[in-house]
Backbone bond lengths (Angstrom), bond angles and torsions (degrees), N, CA, C in turn:
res aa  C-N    CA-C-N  psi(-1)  N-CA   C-N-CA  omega(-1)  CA-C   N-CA-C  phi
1 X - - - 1.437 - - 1.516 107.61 -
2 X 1.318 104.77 119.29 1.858 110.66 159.16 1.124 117.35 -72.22
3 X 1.720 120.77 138.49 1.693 92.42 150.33 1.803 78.61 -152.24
4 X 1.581 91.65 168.80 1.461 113.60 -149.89 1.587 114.14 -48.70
5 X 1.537 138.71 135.01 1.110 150.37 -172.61 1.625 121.15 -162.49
6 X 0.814 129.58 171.27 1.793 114.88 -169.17 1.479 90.24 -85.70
7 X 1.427 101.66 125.79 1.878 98.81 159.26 1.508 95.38 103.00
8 X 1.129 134.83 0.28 0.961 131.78 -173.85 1.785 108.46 -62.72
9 X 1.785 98.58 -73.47 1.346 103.91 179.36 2.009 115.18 -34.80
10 X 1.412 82.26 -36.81 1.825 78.82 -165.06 1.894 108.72 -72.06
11 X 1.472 107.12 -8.39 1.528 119.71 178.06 1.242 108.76 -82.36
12 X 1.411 129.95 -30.31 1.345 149.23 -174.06 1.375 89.56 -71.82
13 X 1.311 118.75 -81.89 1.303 129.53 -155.87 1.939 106.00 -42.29
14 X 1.436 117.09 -32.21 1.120 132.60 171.34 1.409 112.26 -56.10
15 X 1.399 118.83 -44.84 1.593 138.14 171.91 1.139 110.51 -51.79
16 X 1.298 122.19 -28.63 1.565 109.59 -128.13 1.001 161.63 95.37
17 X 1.444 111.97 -24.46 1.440 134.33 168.02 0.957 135.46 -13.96
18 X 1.485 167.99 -115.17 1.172 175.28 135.11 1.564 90.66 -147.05
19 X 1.374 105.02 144.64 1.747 105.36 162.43 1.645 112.43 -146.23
20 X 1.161 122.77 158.90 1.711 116.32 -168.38 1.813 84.39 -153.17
21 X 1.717 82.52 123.33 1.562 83.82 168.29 1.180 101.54 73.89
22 X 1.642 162.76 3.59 1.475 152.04 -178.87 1.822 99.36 87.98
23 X 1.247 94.64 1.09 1.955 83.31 -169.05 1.798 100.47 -108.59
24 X 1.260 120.43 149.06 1.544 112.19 163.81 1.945 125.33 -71.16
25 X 1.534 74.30 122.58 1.914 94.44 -177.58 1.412 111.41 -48.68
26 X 1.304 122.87 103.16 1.550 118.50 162.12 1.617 117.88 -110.72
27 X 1.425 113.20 163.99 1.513 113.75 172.32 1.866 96.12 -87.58
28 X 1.480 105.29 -169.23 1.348 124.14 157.87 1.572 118.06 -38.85
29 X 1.132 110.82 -39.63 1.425 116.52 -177.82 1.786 127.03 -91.89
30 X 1.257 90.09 2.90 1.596 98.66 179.00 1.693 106.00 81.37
31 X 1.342 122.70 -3.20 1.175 125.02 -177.94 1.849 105.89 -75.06
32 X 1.773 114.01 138.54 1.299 121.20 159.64 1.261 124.19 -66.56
33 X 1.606 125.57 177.18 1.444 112.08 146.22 1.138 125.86 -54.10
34 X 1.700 131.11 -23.96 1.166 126.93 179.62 1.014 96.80 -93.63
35 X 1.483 92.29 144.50 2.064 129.31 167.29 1.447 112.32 -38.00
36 X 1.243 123.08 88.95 2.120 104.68 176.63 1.546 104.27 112.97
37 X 1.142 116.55 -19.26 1.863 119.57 172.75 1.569 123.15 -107.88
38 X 1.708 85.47 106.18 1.501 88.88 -179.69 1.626 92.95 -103.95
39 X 1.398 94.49 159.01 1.169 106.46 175.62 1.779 118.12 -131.50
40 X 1.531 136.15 141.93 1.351 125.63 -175.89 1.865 109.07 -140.58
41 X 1.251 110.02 -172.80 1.108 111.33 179.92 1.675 139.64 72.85
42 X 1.366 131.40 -154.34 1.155 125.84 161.27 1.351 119.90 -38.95
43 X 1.133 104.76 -47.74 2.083 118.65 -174.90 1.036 115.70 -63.62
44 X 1.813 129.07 4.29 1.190 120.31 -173.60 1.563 101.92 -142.98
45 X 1.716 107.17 36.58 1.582 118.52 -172.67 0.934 146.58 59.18
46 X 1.322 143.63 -141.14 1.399 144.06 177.54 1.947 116.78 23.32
47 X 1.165 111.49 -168.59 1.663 118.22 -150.52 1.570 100.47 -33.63
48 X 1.293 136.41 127.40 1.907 115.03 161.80 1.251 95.66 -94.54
49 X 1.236 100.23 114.91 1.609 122.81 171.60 1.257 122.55 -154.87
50 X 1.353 129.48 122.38 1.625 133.60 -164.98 1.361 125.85 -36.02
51 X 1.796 103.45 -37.44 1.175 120.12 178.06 1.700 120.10 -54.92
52 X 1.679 106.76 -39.77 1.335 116.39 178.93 1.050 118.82 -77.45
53 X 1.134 114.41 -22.81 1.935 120.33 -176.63 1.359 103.84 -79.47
54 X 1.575 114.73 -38.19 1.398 108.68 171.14 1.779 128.54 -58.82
55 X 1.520 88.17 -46.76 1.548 101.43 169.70 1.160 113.69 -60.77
56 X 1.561 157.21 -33.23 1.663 158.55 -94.87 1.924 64.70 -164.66
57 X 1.069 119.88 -59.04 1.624 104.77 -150.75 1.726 101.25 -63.78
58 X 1.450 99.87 -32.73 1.895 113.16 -162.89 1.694 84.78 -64.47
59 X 1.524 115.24 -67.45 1.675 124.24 -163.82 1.938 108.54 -41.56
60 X 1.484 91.95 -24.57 1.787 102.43 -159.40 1.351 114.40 -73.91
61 X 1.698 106.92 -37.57 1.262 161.06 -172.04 1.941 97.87 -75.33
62 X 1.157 109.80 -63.34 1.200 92.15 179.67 1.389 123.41 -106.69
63 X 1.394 111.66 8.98 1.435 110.16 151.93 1.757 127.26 -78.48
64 X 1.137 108.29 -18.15 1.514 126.12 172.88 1.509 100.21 -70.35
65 X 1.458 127.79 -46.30 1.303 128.13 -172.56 1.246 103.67 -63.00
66 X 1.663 132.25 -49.92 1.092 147.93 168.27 1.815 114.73 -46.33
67 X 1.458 112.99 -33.38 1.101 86.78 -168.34 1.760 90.82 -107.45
68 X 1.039 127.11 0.25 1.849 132.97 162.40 1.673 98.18 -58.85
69 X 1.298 118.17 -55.19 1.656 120.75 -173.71 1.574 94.81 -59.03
70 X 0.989 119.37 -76.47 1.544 123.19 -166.23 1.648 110.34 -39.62
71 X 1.488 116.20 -55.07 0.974 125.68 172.00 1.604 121.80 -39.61
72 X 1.494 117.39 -48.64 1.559 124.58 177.61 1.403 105.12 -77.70
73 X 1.473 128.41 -0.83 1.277 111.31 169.17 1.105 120.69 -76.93
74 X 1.993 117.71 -19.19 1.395 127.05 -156.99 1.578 93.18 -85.68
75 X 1.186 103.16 -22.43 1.800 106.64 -158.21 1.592 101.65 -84.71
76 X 1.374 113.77 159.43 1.477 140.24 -150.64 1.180 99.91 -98.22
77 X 1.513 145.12 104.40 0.746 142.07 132.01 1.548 130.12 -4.53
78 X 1.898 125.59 116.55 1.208 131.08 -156.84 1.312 115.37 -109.47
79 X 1.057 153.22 119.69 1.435 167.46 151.84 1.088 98.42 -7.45
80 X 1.151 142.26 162.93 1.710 163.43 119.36 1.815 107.70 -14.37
81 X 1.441 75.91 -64.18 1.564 81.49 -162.77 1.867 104.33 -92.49
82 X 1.160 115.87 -7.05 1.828 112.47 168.91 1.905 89.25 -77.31
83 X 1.311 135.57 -59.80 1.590 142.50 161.97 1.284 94.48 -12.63
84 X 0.890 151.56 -65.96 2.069 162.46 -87.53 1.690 71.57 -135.45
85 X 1.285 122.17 -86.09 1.589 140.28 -138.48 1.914 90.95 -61.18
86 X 1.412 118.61 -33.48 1.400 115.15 -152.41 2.400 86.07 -107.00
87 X 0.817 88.17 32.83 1.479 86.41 -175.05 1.329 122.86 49.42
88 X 1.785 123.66 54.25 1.208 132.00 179.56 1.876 119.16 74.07
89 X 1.266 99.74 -11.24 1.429 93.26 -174.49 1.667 124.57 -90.57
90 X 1.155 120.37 148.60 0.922 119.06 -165.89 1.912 119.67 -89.31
């Protein structure tokens, strides 16, 4: 997750990002063009005001949670003993 800092846009732009206006392109959800990068805050334009970064940070925040859940649904269920072989991790 991005959220607004000096240099940001120009770190994005390194990513990949999409940008409009010098600021990073988000939808409604704080989500980038890239898969897994949300981005909030100053770095993604309009009013800079604490209030919005909080709001943009909360939306950013729980769209990431949203897309972590979604994400472990795609994933394969692991054995005991594949768990054991990969050093407990899942």
């Amino acid at each position: 997750m991005l959220h607004g800092t000096a240099g940001a846009t120009e770190f994005a732009k390194k990513l990949g990002l999409a940008t409009k206006n010098d600021k990073i392109a988000v939808d409604e959800n704080m989500k980038t063009n890239i898969k897994g990068i949300f981005a909030c805050g100053d770095c993604t334009g309009g009013l800079m005001q604490i209030s919005k970064s909080v709001y943009e940070g909360t939306k950013a925040g729980l769209s990431v949670i949203e897309y972590l859940r979604w994400d472990k649904k795609d994933c394969p269920k692991k054995s005991h003993n594949e768990r054991k072989m990969n050093n407990g991790s899942y």
